[in-house]
C-alpha positions as CSV (number, residue, x, y, z in Angstrom):
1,X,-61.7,36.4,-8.5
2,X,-65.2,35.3,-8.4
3,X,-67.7,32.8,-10.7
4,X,-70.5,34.5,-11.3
5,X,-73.3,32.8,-13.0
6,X,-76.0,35.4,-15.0
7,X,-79.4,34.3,-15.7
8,X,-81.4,36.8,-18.3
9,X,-84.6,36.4,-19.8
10,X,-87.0,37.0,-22.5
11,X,-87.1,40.4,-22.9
12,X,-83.7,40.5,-21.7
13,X,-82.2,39.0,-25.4
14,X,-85.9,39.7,-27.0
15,X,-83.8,41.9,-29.9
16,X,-80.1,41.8,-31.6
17,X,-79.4,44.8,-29.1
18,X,-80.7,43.8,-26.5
19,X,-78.4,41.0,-27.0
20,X,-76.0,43.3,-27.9
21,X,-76.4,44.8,-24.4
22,X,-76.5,41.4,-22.4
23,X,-73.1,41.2,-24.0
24,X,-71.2,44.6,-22.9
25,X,-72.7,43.9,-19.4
26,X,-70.8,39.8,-19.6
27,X,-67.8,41.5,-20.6
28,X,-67.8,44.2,-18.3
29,X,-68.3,41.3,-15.2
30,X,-65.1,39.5,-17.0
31,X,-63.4,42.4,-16.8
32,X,-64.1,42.9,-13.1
33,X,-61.7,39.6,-13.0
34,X,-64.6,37.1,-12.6
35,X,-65.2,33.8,-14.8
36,X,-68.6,34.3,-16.1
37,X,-71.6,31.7,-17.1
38,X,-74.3,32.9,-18.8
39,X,-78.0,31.5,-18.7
40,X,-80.0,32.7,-21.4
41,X,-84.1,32.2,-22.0
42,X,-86.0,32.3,-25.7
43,X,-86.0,35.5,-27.2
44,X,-89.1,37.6,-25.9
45,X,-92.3,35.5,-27.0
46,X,-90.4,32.7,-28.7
47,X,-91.7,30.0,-26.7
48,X,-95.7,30.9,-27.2
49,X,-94.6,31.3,-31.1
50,X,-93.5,27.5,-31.0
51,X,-96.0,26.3,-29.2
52,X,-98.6,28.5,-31.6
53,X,-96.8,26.9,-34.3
54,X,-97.6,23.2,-32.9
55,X,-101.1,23.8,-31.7
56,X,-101.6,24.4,-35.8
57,X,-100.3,21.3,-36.9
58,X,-101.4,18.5,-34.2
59,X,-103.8,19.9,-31.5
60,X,-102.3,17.1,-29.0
61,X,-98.7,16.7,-29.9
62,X,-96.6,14.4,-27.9
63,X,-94.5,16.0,-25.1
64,X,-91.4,14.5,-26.5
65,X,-91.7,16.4,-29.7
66,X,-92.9,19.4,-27.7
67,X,-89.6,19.1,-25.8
68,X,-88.3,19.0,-29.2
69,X,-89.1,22.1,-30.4
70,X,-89.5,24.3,-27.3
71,X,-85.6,23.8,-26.6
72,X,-84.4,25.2,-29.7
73,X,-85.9,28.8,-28.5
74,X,-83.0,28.9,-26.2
75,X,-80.7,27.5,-28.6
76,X,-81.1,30.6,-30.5
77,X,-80.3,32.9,-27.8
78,X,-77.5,31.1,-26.7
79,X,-75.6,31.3,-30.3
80,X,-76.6,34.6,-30.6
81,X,-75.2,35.7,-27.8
82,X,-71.8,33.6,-28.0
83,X,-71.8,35.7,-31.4
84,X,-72.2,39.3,-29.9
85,X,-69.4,38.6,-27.3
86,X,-66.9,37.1,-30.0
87,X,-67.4,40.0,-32.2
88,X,-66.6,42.2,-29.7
89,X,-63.0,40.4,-29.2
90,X,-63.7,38.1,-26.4
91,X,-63.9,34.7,-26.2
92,X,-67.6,32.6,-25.9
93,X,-68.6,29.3,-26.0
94,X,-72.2,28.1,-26.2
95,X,-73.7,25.3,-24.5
96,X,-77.1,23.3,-24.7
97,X,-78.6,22.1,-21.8
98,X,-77.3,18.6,-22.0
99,X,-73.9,19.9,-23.4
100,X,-73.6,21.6,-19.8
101,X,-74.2,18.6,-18.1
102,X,-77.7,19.3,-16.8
103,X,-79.7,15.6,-16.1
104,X,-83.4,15.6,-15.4
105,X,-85.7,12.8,-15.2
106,X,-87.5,11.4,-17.9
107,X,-90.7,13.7,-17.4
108,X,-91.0,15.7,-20.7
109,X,-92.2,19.5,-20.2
110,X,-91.8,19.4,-16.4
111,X,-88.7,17.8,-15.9
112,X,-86.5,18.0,-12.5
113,X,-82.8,18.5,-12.5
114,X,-81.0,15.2,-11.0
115,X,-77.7,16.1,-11.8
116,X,-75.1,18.6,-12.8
117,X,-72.0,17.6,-14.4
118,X,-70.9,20.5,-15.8
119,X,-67.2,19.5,-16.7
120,X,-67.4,21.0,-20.0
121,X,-68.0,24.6,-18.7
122,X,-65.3,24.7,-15.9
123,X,-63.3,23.8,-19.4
124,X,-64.0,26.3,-20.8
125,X,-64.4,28.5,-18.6
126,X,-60.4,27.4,-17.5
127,X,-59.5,28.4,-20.7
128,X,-60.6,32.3,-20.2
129,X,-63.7,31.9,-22.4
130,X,-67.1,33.2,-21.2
131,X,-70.1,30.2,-21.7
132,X,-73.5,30.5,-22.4
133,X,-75.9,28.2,-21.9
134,X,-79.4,27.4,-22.6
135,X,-82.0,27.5,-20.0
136,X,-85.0,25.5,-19.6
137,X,-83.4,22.3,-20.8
138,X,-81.5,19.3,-20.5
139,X,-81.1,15.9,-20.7
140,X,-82.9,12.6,-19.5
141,X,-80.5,9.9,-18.6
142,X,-82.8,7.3,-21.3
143,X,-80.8,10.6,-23.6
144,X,-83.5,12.1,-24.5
145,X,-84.3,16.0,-24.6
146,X,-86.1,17.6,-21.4
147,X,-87.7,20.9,-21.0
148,X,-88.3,22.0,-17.1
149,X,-91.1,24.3,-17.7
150,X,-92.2,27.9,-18.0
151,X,-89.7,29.9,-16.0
152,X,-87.1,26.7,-16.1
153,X,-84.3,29.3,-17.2
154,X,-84.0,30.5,-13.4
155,X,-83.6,26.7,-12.5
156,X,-80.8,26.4,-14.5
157,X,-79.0,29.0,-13.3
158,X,-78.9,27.8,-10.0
159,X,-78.6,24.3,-10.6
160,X,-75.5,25.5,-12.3
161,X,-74.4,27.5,-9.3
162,X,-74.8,25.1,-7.3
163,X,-72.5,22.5,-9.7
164,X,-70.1,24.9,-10.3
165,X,-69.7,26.1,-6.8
166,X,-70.1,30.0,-8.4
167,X,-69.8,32.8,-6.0
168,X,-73.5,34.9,-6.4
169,X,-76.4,33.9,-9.0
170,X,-77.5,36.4,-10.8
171,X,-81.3,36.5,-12.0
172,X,-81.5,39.8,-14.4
173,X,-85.0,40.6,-16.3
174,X,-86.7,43.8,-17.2
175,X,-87.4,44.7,-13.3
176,X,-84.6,46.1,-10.6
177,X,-85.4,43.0,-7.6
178,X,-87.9,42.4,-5.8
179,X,-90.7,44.9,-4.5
180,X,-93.3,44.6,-1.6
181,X,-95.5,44.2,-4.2
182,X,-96.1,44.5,-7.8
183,X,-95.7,48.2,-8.2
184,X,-97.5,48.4,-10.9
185,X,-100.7,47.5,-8.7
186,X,-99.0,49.2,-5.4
187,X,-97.6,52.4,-6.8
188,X,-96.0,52.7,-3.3
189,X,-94.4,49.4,-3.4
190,X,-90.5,49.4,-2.1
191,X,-87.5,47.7,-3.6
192,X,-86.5,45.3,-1.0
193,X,-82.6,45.0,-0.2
194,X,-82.9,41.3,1.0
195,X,-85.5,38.3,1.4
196,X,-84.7,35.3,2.9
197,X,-85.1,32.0,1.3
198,X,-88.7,31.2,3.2
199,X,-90.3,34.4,2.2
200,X,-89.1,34.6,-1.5
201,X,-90.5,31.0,-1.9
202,X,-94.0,31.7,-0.4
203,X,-94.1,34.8,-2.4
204,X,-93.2,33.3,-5.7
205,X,-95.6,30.2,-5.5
206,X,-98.4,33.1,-4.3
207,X,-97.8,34.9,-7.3
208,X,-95.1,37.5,-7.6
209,X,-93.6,36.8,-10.8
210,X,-90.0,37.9,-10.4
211,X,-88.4,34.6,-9.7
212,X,-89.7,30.5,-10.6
213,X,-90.8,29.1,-7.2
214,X,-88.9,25.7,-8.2
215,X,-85.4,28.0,-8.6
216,X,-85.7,29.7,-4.9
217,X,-86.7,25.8,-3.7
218,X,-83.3,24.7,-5.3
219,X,-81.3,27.7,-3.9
220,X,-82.8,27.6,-0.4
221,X,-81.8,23.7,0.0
222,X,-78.4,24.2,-1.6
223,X,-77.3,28.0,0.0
224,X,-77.2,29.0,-3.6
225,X,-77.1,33.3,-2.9
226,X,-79.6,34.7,-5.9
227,X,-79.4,38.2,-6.3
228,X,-82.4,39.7,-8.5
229,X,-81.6,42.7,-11.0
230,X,-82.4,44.8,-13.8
231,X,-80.8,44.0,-16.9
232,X,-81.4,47.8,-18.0
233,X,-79.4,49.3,-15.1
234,X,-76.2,48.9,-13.1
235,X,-78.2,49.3,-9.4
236,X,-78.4,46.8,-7.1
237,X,-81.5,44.6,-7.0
238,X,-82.7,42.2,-4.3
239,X,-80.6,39.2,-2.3
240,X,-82.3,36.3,-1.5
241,X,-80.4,34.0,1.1
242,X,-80.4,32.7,4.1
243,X,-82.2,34.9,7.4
244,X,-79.5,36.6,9.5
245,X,-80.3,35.5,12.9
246,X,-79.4,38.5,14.1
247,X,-81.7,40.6,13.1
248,X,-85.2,40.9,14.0
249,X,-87.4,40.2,10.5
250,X,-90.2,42.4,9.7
251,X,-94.0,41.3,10.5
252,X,-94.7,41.2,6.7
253,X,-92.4,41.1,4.0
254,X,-94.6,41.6,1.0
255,X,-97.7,41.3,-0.3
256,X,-98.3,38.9,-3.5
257,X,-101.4,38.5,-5.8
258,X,-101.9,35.7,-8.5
259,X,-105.3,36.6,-11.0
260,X,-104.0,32.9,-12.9
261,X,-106.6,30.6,-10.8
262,X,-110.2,29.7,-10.8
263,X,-112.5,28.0,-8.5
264,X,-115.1,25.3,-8.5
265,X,-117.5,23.9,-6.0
266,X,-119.3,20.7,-5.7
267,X,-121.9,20.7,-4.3
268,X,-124.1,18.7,-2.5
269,X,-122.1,15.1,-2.0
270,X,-122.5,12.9,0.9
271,X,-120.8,13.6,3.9
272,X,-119.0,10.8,4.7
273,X,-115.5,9.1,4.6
274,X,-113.6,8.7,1.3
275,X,-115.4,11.6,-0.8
276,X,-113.1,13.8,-0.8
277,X,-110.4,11.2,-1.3
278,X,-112.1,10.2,-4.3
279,X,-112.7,13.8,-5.7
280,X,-109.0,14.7,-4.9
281,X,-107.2,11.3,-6.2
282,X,-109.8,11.8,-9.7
283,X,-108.1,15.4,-9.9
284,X,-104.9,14.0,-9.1
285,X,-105.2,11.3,-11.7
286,X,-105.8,14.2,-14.4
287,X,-102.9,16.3,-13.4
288,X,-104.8,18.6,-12.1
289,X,-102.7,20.9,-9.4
290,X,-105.0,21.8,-6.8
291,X,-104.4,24.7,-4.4
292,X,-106.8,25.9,-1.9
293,X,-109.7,23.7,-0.8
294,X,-112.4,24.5,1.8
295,X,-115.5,22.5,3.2
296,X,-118.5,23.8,4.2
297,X,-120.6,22.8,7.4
298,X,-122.4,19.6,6.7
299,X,-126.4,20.2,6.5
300,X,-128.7,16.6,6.2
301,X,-125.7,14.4,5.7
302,X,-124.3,16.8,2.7
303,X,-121.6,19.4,2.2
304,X,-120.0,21.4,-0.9
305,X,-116.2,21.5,-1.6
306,X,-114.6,23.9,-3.3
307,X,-110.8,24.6,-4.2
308,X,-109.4,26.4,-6.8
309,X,-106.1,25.2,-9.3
310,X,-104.6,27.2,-12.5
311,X,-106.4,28.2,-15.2
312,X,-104.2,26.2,-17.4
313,X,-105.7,22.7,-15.6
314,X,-109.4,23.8,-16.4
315,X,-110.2,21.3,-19.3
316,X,-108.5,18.4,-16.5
317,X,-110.3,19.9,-14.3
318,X,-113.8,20.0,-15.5
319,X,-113.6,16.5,-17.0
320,X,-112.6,14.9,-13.9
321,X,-115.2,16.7,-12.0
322,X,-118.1,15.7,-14.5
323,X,-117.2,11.9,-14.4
324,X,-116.9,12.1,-10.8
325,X,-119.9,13.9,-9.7
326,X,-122.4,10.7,-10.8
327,X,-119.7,8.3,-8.9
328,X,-120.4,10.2,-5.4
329,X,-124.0,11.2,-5.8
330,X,-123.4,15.1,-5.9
331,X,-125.6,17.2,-7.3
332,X,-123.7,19.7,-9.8
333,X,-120.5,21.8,-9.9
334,X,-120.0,25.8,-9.9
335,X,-117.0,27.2,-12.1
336,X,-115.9,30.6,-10.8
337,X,-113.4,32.1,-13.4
338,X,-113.6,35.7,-11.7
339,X,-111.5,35.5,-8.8
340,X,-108.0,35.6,-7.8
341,X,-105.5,35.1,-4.7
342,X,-104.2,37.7,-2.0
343,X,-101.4,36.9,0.0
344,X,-99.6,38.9,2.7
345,X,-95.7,36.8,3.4
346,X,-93.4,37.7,6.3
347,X,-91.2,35.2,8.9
348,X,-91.9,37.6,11.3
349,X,-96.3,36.3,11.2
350,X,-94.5,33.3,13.4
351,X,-94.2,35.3,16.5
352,X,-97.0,38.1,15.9
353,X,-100.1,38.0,16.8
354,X,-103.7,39.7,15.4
355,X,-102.0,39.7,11.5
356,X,-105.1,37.9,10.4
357,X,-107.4,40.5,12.7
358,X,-105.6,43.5,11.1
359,X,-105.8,41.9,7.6
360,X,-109.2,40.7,7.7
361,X,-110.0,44.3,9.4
362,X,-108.9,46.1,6.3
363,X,-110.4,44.1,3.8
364,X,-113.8,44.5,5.5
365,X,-113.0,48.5,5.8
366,X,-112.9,48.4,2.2
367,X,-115.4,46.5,1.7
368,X,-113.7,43.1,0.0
369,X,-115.6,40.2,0.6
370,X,-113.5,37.4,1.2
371,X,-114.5,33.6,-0.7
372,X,-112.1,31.5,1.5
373,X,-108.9,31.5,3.3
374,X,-105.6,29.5,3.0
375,X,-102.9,30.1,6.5
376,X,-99.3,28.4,6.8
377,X,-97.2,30.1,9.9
378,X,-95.7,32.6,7.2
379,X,-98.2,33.2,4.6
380,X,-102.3,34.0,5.0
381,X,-103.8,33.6,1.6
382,X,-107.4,34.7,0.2
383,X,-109.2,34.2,-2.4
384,X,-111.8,37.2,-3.6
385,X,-113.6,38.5,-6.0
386,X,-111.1,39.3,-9.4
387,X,-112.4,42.6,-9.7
388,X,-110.9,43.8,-6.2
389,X,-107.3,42.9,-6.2
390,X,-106.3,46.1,-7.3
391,X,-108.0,47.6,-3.8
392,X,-107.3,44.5,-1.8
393,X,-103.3,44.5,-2.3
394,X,-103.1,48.2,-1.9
395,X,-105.0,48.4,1.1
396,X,-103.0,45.8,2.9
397,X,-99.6,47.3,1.7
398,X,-100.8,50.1,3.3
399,X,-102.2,48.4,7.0
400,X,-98.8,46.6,7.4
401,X,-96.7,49.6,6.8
402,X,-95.3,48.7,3.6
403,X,-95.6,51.8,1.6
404,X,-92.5,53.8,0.5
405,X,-92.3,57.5,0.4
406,X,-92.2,57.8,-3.5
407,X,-94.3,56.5,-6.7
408,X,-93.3,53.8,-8.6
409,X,-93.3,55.2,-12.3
410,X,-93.1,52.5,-15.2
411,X,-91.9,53.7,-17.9
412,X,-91.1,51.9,-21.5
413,X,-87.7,52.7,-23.3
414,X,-87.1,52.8,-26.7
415,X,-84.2,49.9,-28.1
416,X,-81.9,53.5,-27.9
417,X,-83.0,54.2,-24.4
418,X,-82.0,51.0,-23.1
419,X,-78.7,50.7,-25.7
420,X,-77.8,54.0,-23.8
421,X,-78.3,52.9,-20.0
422,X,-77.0,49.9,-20.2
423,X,-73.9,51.2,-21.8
424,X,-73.8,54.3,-19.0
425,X,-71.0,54.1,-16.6
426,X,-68.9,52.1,-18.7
């Protein structure tokens, strides 16, 4: 018998069957013999409701209350859910966050999981019942109500894999694991059977949406084994886990893109020590989350500096940036909202040479003008123009020998579609 812990988002439990769904598959996983913990996000665009709902009341609400409120989008899901499984004769218990023993610090909106005491769910779970909890939340130890931020859910899960010792955590949403790259922009993209911890956290903080960044940093430093699915099918997604040594890794493991970023360059500041000290601690100070930076060639005693940092930090951004720029003697700054980030990720770039030659070869080829470039020894990032991402991931899929022999086809399904695969085989 194994615990299996089962993370499934939005769209996941975005509709009573959906939900409905989500519940057959937890049964059928119980049935198997396995203790089962369910992780369960807001109901498709819950969260951006709530906040929607804030931002028209008090257009700078305090993070405590925001906490507040964003945590009861799970809530909902969880108590639905414990509902659809008890109606279908098995036994559920729901948990919140801080019912399941998840401890963060006291930072509201971004907190960090300390602890896991999850005493309550082995209970439970003891007693032949399957638990749900909430994602995204828990509790401070001052007791107060925590949210971890946007994608939190899949930190849960494996904080509570990890605390519960479970056997496989699995991340389900509305895509079957973990392609080369987004298929929808690569029609050739492939499915990948496994991607060690390294790679699946360089592509996740580069862009590739399928799993939070923060939840493959938690699995890689406790050997938590995620295993990425679709909560519409019974196939077999993506492992992430540690590299077999074994095995020779591929050159490039996929290729990620991120379109969420924009860029600004100061220009004309002295070149001397300190500036960028001061430019970079004034960002800091306004919790701004810088990326990529890059300096230019001093000419006359002065250089520009640009980097680039999410869309979301723009306001911080630009504020800090316009104080600053009197303080240093620069001339003005450049916003650039049209770009976006290209990253090619493998283990195997560590012992290869000419991957930036080949990459940089095929950009040029097709004619994508690159605006700077980020390395580490597993990732090489560039930024470029927003209008040729499209061109720029496909073309480097193709240079690295990514593409698969067939088409990726997206197709949407009707709530009776999905009712009927998920319930296929069963």
């Amino acid at each position: 018998m194994a615990l299996v812990v089962a993370k499934f988002g939005g769209t996941s439990v975005a509709s009573p069957e959906r939900i409905q769904n989500v519940a057959k598959r937890l049964i059928s996983i119980k049935q198997q013999g396995n203790d089962v913990v369910a992780v369960v996000s807001a109901m498709g665009k819950t969260t951006d409701e709530l906040v929607g709902l804030a931002a028209a009341l008090n257009e700078h609400p305090s993070p405590r209350e925001m906490d507040m409120l964003l945590s009861t989008g799970e809530q909902v899901s969880m108590s639905l859910l414990a509902m659809a499984i008890n109606a279908r004769g098995y036994r559920a218990a729901s948990f919140t966050g801080w019912q399941a023993g998840i401890i963060t610090d006291d930072r509201n909106g971004v907190a960090k999981i300390v602890e896991v005491n999850a005493q309550r769910v082995r209970d439970k779970l003891a007693a032949g019942a399957i638990c749900v909890v909430a994602g995204f939340q828990g509790i401070s130890e001052s007791k107060e109500i925590t949210t971890l931020g946007r994608g939190g859910s899949d930190t849960t899960a494996v904080a509570l894999a990890w605390g519960l010792n479970a056997d496989v955590c699995e991340i389900y949403s509305d895509v079957d694991g973990v392609y080369s790259a987004d298929p929808r922009v690569a029609p050739r993209a492939r499915k990948l059977e496994q991607v060690s911890y390294d790679d699946m956290l360089e592509l996740a903080s580069a862009g590739a949406g399928v799993l939070q960044s923060r939840a493959v940093e938690l699995a890689r430093k406790f050997h938590v084994v995620i295993h990425s699915r679709s909560s519409f099918t019974d196939a077999p997604g993506t492992l992430i886990k540690e590299a077999d040594p074994s095995m020779e890794q591929a050159v490039i493991t996929g290729i990620a893109h991120d379109t969420s970023e924009v860029k600004i360059t100061i220009r004309d500041l002295d070149d001397t020590p300190g500036i960028a000290s001061q430019v970079f601690s004034a960002l800091a100070g306004n919790n701004v989350n810088v990326d990529m930076i890059i300096q230019n060639t001093s000419e006359d005693g002065h250089t520009d500096i640009s980097f680039t940092f999410p869309k979301g930090d723009l306001d911080r951004a630009q504020d800090a940036v316009r104080r600053l720029i009197p303080k240093i003697g620069a001339r003005d700054y450049v916003l650039n909202e049209n770009i976006a980030k290209v990253s090619i990720v493998g283990t195997g770039m560590k012992s290869t040479p000419g991957v930036s030659a080949r990459a940089f070869g095929a950009l040029a080829e097709n004619k994508v003008n690159i605006l700077m470039i980020s390395t580490s020894p597993i990732r090489l990032s560039v930024v470029i123009d927003a209008d040729q991402v499209d061109l720029a991931v496909r073309c480097l899929h193709t240079t690295f020998g990514l593409d698969s022999d067939s088409v990726y086809e997206e197709k949407a399904l009707s709530a009776e579609e999905l009712a009927a695969k998920a319930a296929k085989g069963r």
